[in-house]
C-alpha positions as CSV (number, residue, x, y, z in Angstrom):
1,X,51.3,110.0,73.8
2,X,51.4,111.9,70.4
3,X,49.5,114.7,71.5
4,X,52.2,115.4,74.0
5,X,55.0,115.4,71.5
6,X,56.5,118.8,70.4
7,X,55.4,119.3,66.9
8,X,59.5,119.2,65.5
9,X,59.0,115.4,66.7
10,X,55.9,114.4,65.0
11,X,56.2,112.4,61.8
12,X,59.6,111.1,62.2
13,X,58.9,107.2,63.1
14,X,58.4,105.6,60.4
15,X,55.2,103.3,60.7
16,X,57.2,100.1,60.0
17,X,59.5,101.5,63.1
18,X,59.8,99.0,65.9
19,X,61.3,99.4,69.3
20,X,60.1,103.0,69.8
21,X,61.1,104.4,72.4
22,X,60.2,108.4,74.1
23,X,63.1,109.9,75.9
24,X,63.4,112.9,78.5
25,X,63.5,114.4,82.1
26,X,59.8,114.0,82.9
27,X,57.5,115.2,82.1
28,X,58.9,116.4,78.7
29,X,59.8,114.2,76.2
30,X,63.2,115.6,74.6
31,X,64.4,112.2,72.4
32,X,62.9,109.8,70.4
33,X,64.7,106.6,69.6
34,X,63.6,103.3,67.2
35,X,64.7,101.1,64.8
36,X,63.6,101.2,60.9
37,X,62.4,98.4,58.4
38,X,65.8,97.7,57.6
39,X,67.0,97.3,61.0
40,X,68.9,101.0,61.2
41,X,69.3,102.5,64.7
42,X,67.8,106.3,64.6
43,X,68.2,109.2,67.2
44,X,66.4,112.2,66.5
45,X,65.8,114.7,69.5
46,X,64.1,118.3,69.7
47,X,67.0,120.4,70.1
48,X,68.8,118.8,67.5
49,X,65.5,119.2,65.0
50,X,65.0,122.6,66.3
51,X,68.9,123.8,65.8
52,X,68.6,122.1,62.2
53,X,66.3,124.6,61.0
54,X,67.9,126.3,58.0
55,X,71.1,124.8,58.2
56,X,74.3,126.9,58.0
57,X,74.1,130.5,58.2
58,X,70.4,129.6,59.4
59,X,68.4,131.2,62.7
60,X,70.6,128.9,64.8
61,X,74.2,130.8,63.3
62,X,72.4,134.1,63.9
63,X,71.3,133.6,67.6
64,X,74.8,132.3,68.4
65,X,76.4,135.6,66.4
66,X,73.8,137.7,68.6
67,X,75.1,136.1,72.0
68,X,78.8,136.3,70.8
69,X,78.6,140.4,70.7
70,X,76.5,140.8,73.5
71,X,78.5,138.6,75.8
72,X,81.8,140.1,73.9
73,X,80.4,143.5,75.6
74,X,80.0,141.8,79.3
75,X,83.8,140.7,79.0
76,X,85.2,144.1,78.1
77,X,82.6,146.0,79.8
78,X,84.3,145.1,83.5
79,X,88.2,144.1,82.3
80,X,90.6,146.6,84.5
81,X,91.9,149.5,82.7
82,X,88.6,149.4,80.3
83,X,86.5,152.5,82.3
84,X,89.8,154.2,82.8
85,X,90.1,154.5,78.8
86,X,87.1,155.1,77.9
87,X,85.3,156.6,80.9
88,X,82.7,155.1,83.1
89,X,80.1,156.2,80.9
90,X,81.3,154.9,77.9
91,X,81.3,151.8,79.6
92,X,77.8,151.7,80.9
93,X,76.9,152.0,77.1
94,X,78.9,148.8,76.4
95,X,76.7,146.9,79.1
96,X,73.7,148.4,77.8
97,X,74.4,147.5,74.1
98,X,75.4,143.8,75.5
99,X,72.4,143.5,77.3
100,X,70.2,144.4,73.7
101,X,72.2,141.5,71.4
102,X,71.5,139.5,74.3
103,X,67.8,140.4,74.3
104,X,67.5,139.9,70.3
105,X,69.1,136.4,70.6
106,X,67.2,135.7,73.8
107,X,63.5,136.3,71.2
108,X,65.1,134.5,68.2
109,X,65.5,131.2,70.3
110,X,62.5,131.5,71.9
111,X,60.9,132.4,68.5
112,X,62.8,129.3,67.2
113,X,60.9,126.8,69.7
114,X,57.4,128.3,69.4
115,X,57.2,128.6,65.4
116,X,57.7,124.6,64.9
117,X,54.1,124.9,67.4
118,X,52.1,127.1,65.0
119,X,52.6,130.3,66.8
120,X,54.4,133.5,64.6
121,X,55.6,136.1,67.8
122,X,54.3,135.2,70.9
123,X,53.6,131.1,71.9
124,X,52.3,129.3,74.9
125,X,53.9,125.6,74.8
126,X,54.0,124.5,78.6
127,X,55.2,121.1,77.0
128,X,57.7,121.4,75.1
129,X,61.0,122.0,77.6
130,X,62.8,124.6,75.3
131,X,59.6,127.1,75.5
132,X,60.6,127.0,79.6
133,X,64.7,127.7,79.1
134,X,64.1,130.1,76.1
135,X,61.5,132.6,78.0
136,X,62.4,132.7,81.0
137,X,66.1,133.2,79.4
138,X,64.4,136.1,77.5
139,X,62.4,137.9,80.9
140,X,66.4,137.5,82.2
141,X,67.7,139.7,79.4
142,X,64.6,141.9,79.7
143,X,66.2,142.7,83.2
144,X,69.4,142.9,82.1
145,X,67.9,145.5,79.8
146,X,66.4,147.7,82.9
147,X,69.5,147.6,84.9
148,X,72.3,148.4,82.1
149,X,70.2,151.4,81.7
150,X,69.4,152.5,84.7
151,X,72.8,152.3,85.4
152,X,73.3,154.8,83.3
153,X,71.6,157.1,85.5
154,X,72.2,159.1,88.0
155,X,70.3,157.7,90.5
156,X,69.7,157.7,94.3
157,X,71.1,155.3,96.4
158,X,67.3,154.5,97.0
159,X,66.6,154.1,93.1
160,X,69.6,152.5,92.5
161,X,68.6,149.4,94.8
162,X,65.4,149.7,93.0
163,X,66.3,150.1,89.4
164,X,69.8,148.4,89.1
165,X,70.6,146.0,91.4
166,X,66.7,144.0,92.0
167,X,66.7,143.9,88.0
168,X,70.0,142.6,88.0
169,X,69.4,140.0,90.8
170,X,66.2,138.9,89.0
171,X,67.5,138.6,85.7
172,X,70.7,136.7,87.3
173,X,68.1,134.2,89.0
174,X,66.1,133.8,85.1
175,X,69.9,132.8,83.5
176,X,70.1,130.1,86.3
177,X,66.6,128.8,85.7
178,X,66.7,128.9,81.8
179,X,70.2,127.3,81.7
180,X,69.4,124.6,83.9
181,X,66.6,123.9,81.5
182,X,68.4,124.3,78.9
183,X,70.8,121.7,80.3
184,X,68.6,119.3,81.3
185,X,67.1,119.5,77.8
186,X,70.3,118.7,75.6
187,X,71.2,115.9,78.4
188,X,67.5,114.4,78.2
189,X,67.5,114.1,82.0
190,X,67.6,116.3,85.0
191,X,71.3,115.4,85.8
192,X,73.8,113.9,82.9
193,X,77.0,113.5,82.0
194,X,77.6,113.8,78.2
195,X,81.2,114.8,77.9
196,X,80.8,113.7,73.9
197,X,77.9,115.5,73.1
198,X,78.8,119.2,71.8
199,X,75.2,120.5,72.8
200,X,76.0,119.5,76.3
201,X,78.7,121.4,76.6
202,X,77.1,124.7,75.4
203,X,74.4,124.0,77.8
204,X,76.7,123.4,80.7
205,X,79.0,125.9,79.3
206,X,76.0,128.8,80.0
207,X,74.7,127.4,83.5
208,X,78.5,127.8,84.4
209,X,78.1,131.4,82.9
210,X,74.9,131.8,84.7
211,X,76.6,131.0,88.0
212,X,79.1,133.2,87.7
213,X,76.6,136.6,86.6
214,X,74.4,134.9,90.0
215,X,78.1,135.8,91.9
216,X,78.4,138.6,90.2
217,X,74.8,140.1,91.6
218,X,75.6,138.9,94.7
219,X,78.7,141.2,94.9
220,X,76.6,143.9,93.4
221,X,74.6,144.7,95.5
222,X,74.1,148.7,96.9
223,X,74.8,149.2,100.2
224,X,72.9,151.6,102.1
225,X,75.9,154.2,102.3
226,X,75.3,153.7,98.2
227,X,78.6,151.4,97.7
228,X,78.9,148.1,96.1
229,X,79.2,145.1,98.5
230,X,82.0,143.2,96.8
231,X,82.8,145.0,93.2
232,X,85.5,142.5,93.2
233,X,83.1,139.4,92.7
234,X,81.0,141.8,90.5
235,X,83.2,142.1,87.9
236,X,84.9,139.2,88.4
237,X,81.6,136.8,88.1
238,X,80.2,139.6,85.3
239,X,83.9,138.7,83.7
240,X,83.9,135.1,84.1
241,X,79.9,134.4,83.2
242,X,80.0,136.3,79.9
243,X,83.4,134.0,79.1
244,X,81.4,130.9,79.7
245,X,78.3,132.6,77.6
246,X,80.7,133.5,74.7
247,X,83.2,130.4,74.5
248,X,79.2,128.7,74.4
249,X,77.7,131.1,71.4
250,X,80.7,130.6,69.6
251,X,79.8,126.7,69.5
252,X,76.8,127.2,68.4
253,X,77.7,128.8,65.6
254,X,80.0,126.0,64.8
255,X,77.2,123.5,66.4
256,X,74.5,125.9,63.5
257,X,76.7,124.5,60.0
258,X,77.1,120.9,61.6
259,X,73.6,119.5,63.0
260,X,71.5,117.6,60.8
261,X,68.9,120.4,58.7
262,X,65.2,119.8,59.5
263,X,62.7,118.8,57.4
């Protein structure tokens, strides 16, 4: 079963160990549990090794800085009064710089799962569960990317569907499918409950977020008369998902100086 192990997990039994045990929502393994020589209960799982890298002020503080600007930008970006002061194009830019800090962190945590592999930019690791939440999280921003600025355009109603809302709605759809990952990952099964765990509740914190953006495409989408179907739940859910995202990068800045450093 080695072979199958993500790299960050390799070499942390002891051989003396006993009572090792491999933990995870098959077919990844996420957790490793055993007991040492001198009888000591250990717990060591890959998102814990892989958020321990540097310690501090490491990759982990800097991907959860990233995500607190860009989702900062997705809360004012659709609070009332906010276009009115600084004009509707002024705030397309705020969604469009969001939507970049989002992108950057979105490659810094995929970046953080593959390196552990041996890979420097680009990685394929179809077994190791964080590879799955981090890139499809990062083709997500990559449409969040193509519809902040093609919002900024003055498109037809034609283009529009095209350009901003499809981007919008498939980006929406990534969030859901990386989160979930992501959530099943720091639970170490499909479904959990871990109310005590601080990585659970960043996870659950951004599928609630990615919920929200999903309602917020929903009510998004262009009309063939070129109006929004429900701008209401558009900025609403835009409102209430980048609240969930930012309460959740702000933990992990705090979650960056506490976890264990790797070695």
């Amino acid at each position: 079963m080695t072979r199958h192990l993500p790299l960050v997990l390799r070499g942390v039994v002891p051989p003396d160990a006993t009572d090792v045990r491999w933990h995870g929502p098959r077919p990844f393994v996420t957790r490793c549990t055993f007991v040492t020589a001198d009888g000591e209960h250990v717990e060591w799982g890959v998102r814990e090794r892989r958020r321990g890298q540097g310690g501090g002020r490491g990759l982990t503080w800097w991907i959860g800085l990233l995500f607190v600007v860009g989702s900062a930008c997705f809360v004012v970006g659709p609070t009332p009064g906010y276009a009115r002061l600084v004009g509707v194009t002024a705030t397309g830019v705020t969604f469009f710089v969001g939507s970049l800090f989002f992108t950057t962190a979105a490659y810094l945590s995929y970046w953080q799962v593959i390196r552990p592999e041996g890979h420097r930019l680009l990685g394929w690791e179809p077994r190791v569960m964080g590879f799955w939440a981090t890139a499809v999280q990062l083709v997500g921003t990559l449409c969040f990317n193509v519809t902040t600025f093609a919002a900024l355009l003055d498109l037809p109603v034609d283009a529009a569907a095209r350009w901003v809302w499809r981007p919008d709605a498939l980006g929406s759809v990534c969030f859901l499918v990386a989160s979930y990952v992501a959530f099943a990952e720091a639970g170490h099964r499909w479904l959990s409950w871990r109310p005590g765990h601080r990585d659970w509740h960043i996870t659950a914190l951004n599928l609630w977020g990615s919920v929200f953006f999903a309602v917020s495409a929903v009510g998004a989408y262009v009309l063939p008369d070129g109006a929004t179907l429900a701008v209401g739940w558009a900025n609403g859910g835009t409102f209430l998902g980048a609240g969930c995202f930012l309460v959740a990068a702000a933990l992990t800045m705090r979650e960056a100086r506490d976890v264990p450093t790797a070695t």
